[in-house]
C-alpha positions in Angstrom: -63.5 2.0 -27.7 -62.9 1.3 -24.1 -60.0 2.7 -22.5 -57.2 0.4 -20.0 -58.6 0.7 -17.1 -62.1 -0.8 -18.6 -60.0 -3.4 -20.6 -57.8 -4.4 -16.7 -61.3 -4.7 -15.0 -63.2 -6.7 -17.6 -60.2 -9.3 -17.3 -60.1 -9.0 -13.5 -63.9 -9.5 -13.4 -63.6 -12.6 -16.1 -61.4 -14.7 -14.0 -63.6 -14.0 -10.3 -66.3 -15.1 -12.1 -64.0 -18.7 -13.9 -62.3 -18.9 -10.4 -64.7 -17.4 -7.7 -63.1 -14.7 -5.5 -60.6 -17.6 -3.4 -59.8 -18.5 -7.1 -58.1 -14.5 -7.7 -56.4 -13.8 -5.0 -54.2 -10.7 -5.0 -54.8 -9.7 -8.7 -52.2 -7.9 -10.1 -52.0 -6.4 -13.4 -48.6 -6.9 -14.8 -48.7 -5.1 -18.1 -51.4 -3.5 -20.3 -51.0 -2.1 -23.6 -53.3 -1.6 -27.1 -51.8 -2.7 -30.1 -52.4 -0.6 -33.1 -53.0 -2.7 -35.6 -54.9 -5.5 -34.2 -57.2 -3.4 -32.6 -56.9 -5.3 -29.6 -56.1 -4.9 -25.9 -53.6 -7.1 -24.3 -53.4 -7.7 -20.8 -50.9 -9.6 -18.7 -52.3 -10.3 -15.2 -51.0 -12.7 -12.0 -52.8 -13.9 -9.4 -52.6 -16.7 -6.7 -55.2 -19.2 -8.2 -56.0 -20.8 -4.4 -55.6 -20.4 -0.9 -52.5 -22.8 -0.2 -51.1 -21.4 -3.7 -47.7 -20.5 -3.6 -46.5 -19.0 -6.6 -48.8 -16.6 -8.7 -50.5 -17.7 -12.1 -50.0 -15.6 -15.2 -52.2 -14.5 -17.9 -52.2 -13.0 -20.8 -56.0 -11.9 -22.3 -56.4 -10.3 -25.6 -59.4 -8.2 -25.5 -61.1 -6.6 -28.8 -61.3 -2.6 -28.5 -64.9 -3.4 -27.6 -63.9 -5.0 -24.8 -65.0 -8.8 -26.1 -62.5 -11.1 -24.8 -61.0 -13.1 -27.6 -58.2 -15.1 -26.3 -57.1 -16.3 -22.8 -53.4 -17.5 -22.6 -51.8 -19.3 -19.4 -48.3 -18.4 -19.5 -45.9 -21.4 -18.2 -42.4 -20.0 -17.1 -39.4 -21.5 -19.5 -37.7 -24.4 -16.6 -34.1 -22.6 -16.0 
């Protein structure tokens, strides 16, 4: 079983090779946690996805306790 800081890098490394490296810039890693009876790893990242971008894009990546990625999930903030 990897461990979170394996599961945060396979994401990060996922998306700089989707988006190239102007594609992720200033990664952050927003939550991380390993749900017990799913066996998976769930990771919420943000990032800015370009150059001129000026609010960050924000993931959430379900990750097997291999570290297989299973599910990618763009999360769209609710309009206030």
């Amino acid at each position: 079983m990897i461990d979170g800081r394996e599961a945060t890098q396979r994401v990060k490394d996922y998306f700089l090779t989707a988006h190239g490296e102007f594609g992720v810039l200033g990664f952050q890693v927003e939550g991380a946690s390993f749900n017990e009876t799913t066996k998976q790893w769930v990771i919420r990242s943000a990032f800015l996805a370009s150059l001129g971008a000026q609010k960050r894009t924000t993931y959430e990546v379900r990750l097997s306790e291999e570290g297989q990625i299973l599910e990618v999930k763009k999360i769209v903030p609710e309009a206030a």
